[in-house]
N, C-alpha and C positions, 0 to 999 in steps of 0.2 A: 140572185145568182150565188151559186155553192163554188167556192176557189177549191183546188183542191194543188197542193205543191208536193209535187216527187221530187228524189233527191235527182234523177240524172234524165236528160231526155228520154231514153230508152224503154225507162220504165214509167217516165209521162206516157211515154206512146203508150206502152200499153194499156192503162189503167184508161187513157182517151176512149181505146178501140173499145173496152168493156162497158163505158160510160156513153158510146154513141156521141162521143166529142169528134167530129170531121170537121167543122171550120177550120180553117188552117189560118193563124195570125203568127206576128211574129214574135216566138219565141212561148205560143201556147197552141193550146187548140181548144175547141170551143162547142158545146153543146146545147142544147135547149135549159138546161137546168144545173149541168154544171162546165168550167172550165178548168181545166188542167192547165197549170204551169212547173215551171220545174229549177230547181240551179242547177250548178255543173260542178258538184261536189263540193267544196266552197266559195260560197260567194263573198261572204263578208270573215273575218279574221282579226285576230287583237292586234292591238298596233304595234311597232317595232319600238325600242327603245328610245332612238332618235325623234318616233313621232309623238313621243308623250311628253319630252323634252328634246330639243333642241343640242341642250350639255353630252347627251351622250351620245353626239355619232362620232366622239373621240373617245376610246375608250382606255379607263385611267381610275386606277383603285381608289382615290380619295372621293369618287362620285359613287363607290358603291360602300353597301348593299342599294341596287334602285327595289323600292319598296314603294309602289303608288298605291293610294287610296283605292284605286279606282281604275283596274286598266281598262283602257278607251277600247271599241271596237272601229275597222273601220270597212269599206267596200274594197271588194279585190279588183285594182284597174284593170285587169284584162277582162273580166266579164262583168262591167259596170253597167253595160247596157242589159244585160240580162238580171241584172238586179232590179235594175230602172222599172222593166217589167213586172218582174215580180208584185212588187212594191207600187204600181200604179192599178194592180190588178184586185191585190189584197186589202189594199184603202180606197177602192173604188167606195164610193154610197150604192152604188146597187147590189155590194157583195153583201150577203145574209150574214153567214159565218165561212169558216175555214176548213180542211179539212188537212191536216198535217199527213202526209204520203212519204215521206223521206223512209229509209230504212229504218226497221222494227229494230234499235239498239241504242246505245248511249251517245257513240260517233251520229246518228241520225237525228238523233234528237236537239243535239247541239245544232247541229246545222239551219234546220229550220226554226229555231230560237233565235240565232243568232241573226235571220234576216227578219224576224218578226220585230223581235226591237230596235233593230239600224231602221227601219222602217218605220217606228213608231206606231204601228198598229195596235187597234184595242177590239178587233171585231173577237167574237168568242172561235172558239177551236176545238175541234174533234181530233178525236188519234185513229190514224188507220196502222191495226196492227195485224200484217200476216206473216206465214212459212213458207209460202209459195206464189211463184208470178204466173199459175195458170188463171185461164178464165174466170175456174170455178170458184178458187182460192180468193180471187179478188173479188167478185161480187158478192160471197158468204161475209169478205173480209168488212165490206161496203153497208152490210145488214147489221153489224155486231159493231159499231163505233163509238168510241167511250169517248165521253169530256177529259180534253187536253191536262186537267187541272190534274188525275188521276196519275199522268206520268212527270208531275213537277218533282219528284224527287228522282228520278231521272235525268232530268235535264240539271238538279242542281249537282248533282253527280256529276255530269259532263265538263262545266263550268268550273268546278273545284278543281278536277283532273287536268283542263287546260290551260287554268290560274297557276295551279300546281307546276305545273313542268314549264309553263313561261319564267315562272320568278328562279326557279333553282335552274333552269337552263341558261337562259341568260344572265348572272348573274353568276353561278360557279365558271361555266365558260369564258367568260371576261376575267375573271379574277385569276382561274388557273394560266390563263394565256397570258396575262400580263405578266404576273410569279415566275412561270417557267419561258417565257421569253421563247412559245411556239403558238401554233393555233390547235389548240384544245377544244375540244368539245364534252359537256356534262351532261348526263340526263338519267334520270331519276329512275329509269327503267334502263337503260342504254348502258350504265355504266356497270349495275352489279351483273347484266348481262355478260359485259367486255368480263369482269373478275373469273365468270365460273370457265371461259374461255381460257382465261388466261393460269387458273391453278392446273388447268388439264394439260397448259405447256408445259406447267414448272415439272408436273408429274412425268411429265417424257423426257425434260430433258436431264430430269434430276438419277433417273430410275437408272439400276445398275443389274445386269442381267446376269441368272446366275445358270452358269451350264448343269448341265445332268445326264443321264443317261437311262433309255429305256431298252425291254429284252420284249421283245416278243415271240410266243411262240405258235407256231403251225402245227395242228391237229388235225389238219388231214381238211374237212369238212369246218371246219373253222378255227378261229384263235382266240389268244389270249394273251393279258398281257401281266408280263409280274407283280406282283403288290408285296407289301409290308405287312403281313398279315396284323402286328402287332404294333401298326404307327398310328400314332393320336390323332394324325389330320389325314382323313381318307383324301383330301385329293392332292398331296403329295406323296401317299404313300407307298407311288409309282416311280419317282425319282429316286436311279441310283447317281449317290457321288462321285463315286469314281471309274472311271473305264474299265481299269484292272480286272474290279470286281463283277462288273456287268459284262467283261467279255470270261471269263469263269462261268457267270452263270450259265451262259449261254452254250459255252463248252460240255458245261455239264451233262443240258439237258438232250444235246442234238441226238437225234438216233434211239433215244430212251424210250419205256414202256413212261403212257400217263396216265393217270383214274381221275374221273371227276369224284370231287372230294361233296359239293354241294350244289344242289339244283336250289333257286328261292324263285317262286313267281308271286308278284305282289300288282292286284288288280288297281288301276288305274284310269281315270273319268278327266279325260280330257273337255270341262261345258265348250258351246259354243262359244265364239266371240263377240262383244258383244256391238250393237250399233257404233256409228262412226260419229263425232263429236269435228269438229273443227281440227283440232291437236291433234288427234290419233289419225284423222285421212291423214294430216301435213305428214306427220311420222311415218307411216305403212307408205306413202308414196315415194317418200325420199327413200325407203327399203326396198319398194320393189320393181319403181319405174324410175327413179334418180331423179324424182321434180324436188328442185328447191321447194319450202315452205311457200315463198315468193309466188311462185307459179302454181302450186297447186291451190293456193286459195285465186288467183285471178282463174285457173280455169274451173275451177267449181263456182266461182263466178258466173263467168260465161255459161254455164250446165245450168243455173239458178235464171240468170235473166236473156238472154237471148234464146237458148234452147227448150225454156222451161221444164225441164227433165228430172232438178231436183229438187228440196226444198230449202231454205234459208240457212247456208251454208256456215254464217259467222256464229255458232252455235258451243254453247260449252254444256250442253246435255247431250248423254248416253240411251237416252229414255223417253218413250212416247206417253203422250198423256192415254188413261184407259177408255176416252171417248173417240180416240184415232183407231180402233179395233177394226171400224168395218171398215175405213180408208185404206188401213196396213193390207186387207182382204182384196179390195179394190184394183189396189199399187201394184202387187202382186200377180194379179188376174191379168192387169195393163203392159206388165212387161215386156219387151220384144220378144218374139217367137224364139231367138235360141235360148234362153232362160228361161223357158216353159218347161222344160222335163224337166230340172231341176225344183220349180213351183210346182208342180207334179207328185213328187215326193215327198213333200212336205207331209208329218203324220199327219194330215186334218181330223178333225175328231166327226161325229155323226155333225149331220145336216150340216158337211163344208165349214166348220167351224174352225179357227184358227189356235194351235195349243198357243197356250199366254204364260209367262212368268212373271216373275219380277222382274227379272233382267236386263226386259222387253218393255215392260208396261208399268208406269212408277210414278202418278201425279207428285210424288213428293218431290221425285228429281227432275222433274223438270221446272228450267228454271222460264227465262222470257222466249223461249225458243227451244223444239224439241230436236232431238237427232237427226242427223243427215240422214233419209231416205228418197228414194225415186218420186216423183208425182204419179198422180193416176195417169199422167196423158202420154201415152207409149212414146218413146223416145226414137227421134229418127237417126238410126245408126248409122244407115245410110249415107248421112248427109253432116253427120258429126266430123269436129278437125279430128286427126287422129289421137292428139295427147287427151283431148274432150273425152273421147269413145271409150280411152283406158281407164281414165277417175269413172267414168261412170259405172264400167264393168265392174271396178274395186267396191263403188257403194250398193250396185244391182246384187252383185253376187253375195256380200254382208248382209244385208236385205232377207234374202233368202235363206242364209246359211243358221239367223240367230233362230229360227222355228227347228231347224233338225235337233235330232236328239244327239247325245255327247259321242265326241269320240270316244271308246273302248278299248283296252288291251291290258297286256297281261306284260309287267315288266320284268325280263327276267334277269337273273345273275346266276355265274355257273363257275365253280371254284374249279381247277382244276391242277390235280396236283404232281409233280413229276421230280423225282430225284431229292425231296426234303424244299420245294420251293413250290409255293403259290401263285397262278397265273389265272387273273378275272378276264370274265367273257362278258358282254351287256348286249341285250336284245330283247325283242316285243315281239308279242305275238295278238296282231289284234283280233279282237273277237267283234266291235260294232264299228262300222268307219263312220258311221254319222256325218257330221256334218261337214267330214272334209271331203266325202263325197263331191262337194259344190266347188273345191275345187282337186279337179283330176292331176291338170299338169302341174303340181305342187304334189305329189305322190311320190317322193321319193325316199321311201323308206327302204333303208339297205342293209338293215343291223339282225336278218332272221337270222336262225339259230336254231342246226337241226335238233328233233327233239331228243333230248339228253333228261340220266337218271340218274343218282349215286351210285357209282361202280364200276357204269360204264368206260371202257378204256381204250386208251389212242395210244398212236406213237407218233412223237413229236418229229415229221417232216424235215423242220427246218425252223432255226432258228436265228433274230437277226436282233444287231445291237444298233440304237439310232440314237447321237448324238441331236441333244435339243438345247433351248435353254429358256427362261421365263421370259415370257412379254412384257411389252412397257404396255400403258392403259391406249385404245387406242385416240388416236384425232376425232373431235367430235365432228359429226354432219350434223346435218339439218335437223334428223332424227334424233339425235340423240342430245342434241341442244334445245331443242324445244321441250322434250319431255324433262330435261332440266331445270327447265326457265317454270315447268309448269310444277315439278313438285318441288321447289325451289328452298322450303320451307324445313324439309326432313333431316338437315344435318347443322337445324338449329338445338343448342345446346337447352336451352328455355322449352322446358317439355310443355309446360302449359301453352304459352305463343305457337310450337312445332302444332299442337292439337288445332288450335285455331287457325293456322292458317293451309292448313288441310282445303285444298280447292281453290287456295289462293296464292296462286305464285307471282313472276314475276309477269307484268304486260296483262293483258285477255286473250282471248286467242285470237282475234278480230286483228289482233295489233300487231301481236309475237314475229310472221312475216316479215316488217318492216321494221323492225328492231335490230333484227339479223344484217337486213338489207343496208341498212342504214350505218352499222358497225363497220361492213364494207365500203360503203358511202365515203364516211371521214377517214378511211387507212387504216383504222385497227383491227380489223382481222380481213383475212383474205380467203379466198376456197383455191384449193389444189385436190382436181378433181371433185370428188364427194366431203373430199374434206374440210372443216373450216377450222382456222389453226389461228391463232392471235399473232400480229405482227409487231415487227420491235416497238412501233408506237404504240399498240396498246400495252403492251409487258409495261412499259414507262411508265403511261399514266397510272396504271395498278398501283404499283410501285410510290407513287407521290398520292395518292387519292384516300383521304381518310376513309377510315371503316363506315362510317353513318352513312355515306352515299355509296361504298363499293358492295357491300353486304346486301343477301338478298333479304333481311330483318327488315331494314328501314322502307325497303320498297313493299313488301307483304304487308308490313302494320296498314303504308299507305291503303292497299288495293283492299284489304277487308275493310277500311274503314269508308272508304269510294263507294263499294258495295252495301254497307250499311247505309249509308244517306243515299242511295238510289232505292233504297228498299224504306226511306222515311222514317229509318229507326235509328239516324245518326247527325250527329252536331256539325256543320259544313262550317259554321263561323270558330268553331273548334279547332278541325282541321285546315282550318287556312293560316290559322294563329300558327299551329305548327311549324307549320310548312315555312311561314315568314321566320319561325327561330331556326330552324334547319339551316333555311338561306344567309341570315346573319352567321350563323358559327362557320359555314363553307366561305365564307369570304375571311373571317377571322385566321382560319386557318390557313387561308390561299398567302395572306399577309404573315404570318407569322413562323408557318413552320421551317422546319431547317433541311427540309428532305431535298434531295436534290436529284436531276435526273437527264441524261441528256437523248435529247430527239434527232430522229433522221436530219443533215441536212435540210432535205428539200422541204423537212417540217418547219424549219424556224418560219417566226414572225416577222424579226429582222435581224440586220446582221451587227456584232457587239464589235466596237472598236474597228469598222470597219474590213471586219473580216468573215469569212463562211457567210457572205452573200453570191448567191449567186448572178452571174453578170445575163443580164435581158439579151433575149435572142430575137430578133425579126424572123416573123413571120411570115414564110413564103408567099407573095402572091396577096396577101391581106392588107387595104389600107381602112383609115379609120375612116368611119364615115362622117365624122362631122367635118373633118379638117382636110381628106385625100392622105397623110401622110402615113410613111408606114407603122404596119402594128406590131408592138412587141411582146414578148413573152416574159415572164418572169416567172419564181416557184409559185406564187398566190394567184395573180392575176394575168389577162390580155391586156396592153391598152396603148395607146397612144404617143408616139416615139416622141410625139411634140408636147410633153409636157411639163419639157422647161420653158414655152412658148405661151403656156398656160390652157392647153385642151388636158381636159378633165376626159377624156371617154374612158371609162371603165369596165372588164367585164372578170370579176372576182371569180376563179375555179370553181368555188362551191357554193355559189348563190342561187343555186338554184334544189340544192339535194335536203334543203330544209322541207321542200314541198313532192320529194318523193323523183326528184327532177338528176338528170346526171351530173356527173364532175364535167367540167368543161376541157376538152381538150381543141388541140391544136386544127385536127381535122374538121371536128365540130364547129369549130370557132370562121374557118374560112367556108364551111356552105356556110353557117348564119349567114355569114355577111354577103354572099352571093345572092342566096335564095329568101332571105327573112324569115322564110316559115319552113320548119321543119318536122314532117310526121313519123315517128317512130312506133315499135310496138308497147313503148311504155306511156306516149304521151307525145304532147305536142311544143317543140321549142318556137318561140318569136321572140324579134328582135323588130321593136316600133316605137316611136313618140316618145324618144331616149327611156325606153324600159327592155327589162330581159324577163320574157315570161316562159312559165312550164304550168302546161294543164294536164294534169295525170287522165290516160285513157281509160280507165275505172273509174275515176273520180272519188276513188278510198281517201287518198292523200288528198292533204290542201293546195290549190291552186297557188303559184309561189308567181310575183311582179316587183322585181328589185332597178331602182335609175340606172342607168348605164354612164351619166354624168357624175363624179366623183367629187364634191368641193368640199376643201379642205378648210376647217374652221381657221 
């Protein structure tokens, strides 16, 4: 018997239905030759600090740096029995070998490692690695399987990364929490994240606007607008300083005879765009349909494994490999009938032949995963949720658009002069629309410009003076924090490090989502509307947070060097040496420094000399369940009015947003305890066998199970 472990049931199913696995067991399915089983995104997880000792579920600077030899893994109790599974499956004596199915990445790799050794298994292991959950994709996937051993620098890659953020995460987090006397959160990606947030407030709030004033003038058939002819910086050299003088000019010119003084046309090649990458959908989606990064990686998700529509979404390539030629032909051919006339136009060269570039086609850049395109299996439009339908037309229509030829035109500039003053006109005159043909309703070019000579002459209509003044930078979104976080490297001062870490910013793209997410999570930054703006907690922690962990340096060194030892050409026992001195000098500094900063109320940890605590509020309608008495609220926690009686029930606001899970509030807090189980569209809350569990409905994030019993050493 061949085992074969997906990361999530869905895509057990699938890979069953292809394997002619229909026995139905529990928690697999079951074929003549092989069986499919699967976890639920994480099953097994490193332990918590209190599980490795004891000493620290008090937390107290003279027990840090905690530095273990050795962090312990252990089972996630809410899916213990699905581990049980696993694990009775994978060391059966009649299993031959294994066949690793988890997702084609670093997050997948860990995952089914991490149940291979809680499990103690030693059967041999093949890697299934593909792009796509169609039929075809998986049985080709199923013909091509490499020995497991090929992607050990992969996995130790995984391993370093979640060593890595365990020890500086719990470990700056405890020490900054204890220092500044609130609850803090640190993390190695999360915080130089919060910084590029938080310089973009200082930038707005520091910025000082300076007024001006423009002239424009009316030419009958079009305008123009004054310039400097003789200012150093062409794009101020539309700004006048004073009113006085800009309502002059305008006095000047009203009613006057005008000549254009100079016509310039300078030809212009718009190439196509190119493939979509993980990053660039996140980005162009927050631009053009307002999906959080958050949501457009779960519904490309959903378009990847429920719909099978496109290919393996968690991708940081622009580029197909040059053996996917007749697939791209394929893809194309498969597309839904209203993206045919546009496949249509495409130039094909003799015998249907597809034009190729580089741009397009580039085994070099691609890295474990090629670019986001469509599958060959026509996508049912039909039957798509509507946000599904829009990501896909963004990738369908890219798709097609990177085979047209360039946009064309001709950009022009027309001086035009009246009464001793120079007034600029700008416009285009396209000559090929290429490839923005594919998209029509984005046609909104409004800058033509009738054709005009040297000499020819106007009289100035009318003319008008408009008070303006300079912008502050604006609030970053989704968009424009991601493409931050990704060239995060470029306004490092270290020109050789800046060259290196070119393609390596902050997070993967797999990840960046829920960094964002998560920033929200703990309080430090908030979204107002599109925007996401850093909140007084984050400004603070900036503000107290040495350079080695705020700066995007220390996090970029890490992620090239994560990438080097996934690629087997880097020292892991190297970087973890690191990593433990990093963590010693962030505690050193949490003890030592003299910064000081003060946090929201409702942030403290406790309250100093009896005061700025705030007083617990009962909770409507809510009693505890172990004791009937009522529940109360506090800033941190829900719990138990009777716990000068000695009931411990606990349930901590944020224990559950470590595994992707929400903050807990008041309303949440009374269904729990109504209903026990709670299914939302991020995931699933339970409240059982004194635990608080959150199982993410993607199963990206790790499954999070914290006691709801609270004892106090």
């Amino acid at each position: 018997m061949i085992v074969v472990v997906a990361e999530k049931p869905s895509v057990g199913r699938d890979i069953a239905r292809v394997l002619k696995c229909t026995q139905r067991g529990e928690g697999f399915l079951k074929g003549e030759k092989y069986t499919v089983t699967w976890a639920v995104g994480h099953l097994v997880s490193l332990c918590e600090p209190d599980e490795v000792d004891e000493k620290y579920k008090r937390w107290r600077m003279e027990d840090l740096p905690i530095l273990p030899d050795h962090i312990p893994t252990k089972v996630l109790p809410k899916t213990r029995s699905q581990f049980s599974v696993v694990k009775k499956l994978i060391n059966d004596p009649e299993t031959e070998y294994l066949i690793c199915a988890t997702d084609a990445g670093r997050e997948g790799e860990l995952i089914f490692r991490l149940i291979y050794h809680q499990a103690k298994c030693k059967k041999p292991v093949q890697r299934l690695w593909i792009s796509s959950m169609t039929d075809e994709a998986i049985r080709e996937g199923f013909s091509q399987l490499k020995p497991g051993e090929e992607y050990d620098g992969l996995y130790c890659s995984a391993q370093c990364r979640s060593q890595a953020d365990w020890l500086v995460g719990m470990n700056a987090s405890r020490a900054f929490t204890l220092r500044f006397d609130a609850l803090l959160s640190i993390g190695r990606v999360q915080t130089p994240t919060l910084a590029i947030l938080v310089k973009r407030h200082h930038e707005i709030a520091n910025f000082k606007p300076e007024e001006y004033y423009t002239v424009t003038a009316d030419f009958g058939d079009y305008s123009g607008q004054w310039f400097d002819e003789k200012a150093e910086d062409e794009k101020k050299a539309h700004r006048i300083a004073a009113k006085e003088k800009a309502d002059l000019i305008a006095k000047a010119i009203r009613g006057k005879a005008a000549r254009v003084k100079d016509v310039q046309a300078e030809a212009k090649k718009d190439l196509p765009p190119q493939l979509y990458d993980l990053t660039s959908l996140q980005r162009e989606a927050n631009k053009k349909l307002g999906f959080t990064a958050d949501k457009t990686l779960k519904t490309a998700q959903e378009l990847y494994e429920k719909w099978k529509a496109i290919t393996y979404p968690r991708t940081d390539s622009r580029y197909l490999p040059m053996d996917m030629l007749g697939r791209a032909k394929l893809t194309l051919q498969k597309l839904p009938g209203d993206y045919q006339s546009f496949v249509g136009n495409i130039p094909w060269k003799e015998e249907g032949k597809l034009p190729i570039s580089k741009r397009i086609f580039d085994n070099a850049k691609v890295t474990d995963h090629h670019a986001i395109i469509p599958t060959p299996q026509t996508a049912p439009m039909d039957k798509l949720p509507p946000d599904a339908a829009k990501l896909f037309d963004m990738i369908a229509r890219r798709t097609i658009a990177v085979f047209y030829p360039a946009h064309e035109y001709d950009a022009i500039r027309v001086v035009t002069a009246c009464e001793g003053h120079a007034f600029k006109s700008n416009g285009r005159v396209i000559r090929i629309n290429g490839w923005k043909d594919v998209y029509p309703q984005e046609d909104k070019e409004s800058d033509a410009l009738p054709a005009l000579a040297p000499g020819d002459g106007r009289t100035v209509s009318k003319a008008s003076v408009k008070k303006e003044s300079t912008k502050p930078p604006a609030p970053h979104t989704d968009a424009s924090l991601l493409s931050a976080m990704e060239n995060a490297g470029r306004e490092l001062e270290d020109e050789a490090l800046r060259e290196q870490m070119k393609g390596s910013g902050l997070g993967t793209p797999a990840t960046r989502a829920a960094i964002i997410e998560r920033l929200i999570q703990v309080g430090y930054a908030a979204r107002k509307g599109r925007a996401l703006q850093a909140t007084e907690k984050g400004v603070s922690l900036i503000a107290i947070a040495p350079e080695e962990i705020a700066s995007p340096e220390t996090t970029g060194r890490w992620e090239l060097a994560l990438d080097k030892i996934a690629r087997s050409q880097g020292d892991a026992e190297r970087f973890m040496q690191g990593i433990r001195k990093l963590t010693g000098f962030l505690i050193e500094y949490a003890r030592d420094t003299k910064a000081e900063a003060t946090f929201p109320e409702e942030m403290r940890r406790k309250a100093k000399g009896g005061k700025g605590k705030a007083a617990a509020k009962t909770v409507p309608g809510a009693a505890c369940p172990l004791c009937g008495k009522p529940l109360q609220e506090n800033a941190k926690a829900f719990g138990c009015s009777a716990w000068r009686e000695g009931c411990r029930f606990t349930l901590w606001k944020d224990c559950l947003t470590r595994g992707g899970g929400p903050a807990l509030t008041e309303k949440l807090v009374s269904m729990l305890l109504e209903k026990k189980n709670l299914r939302g569209s991020t995931g699933i809350i339970a409240l059982e066998d004194q635990h608080i569990s959150f199982i993410p409905a993607d199963g990206q994030a790790p499954s999070v199970s914290v006691p709801t019993i609270y004892q106090k050493k």
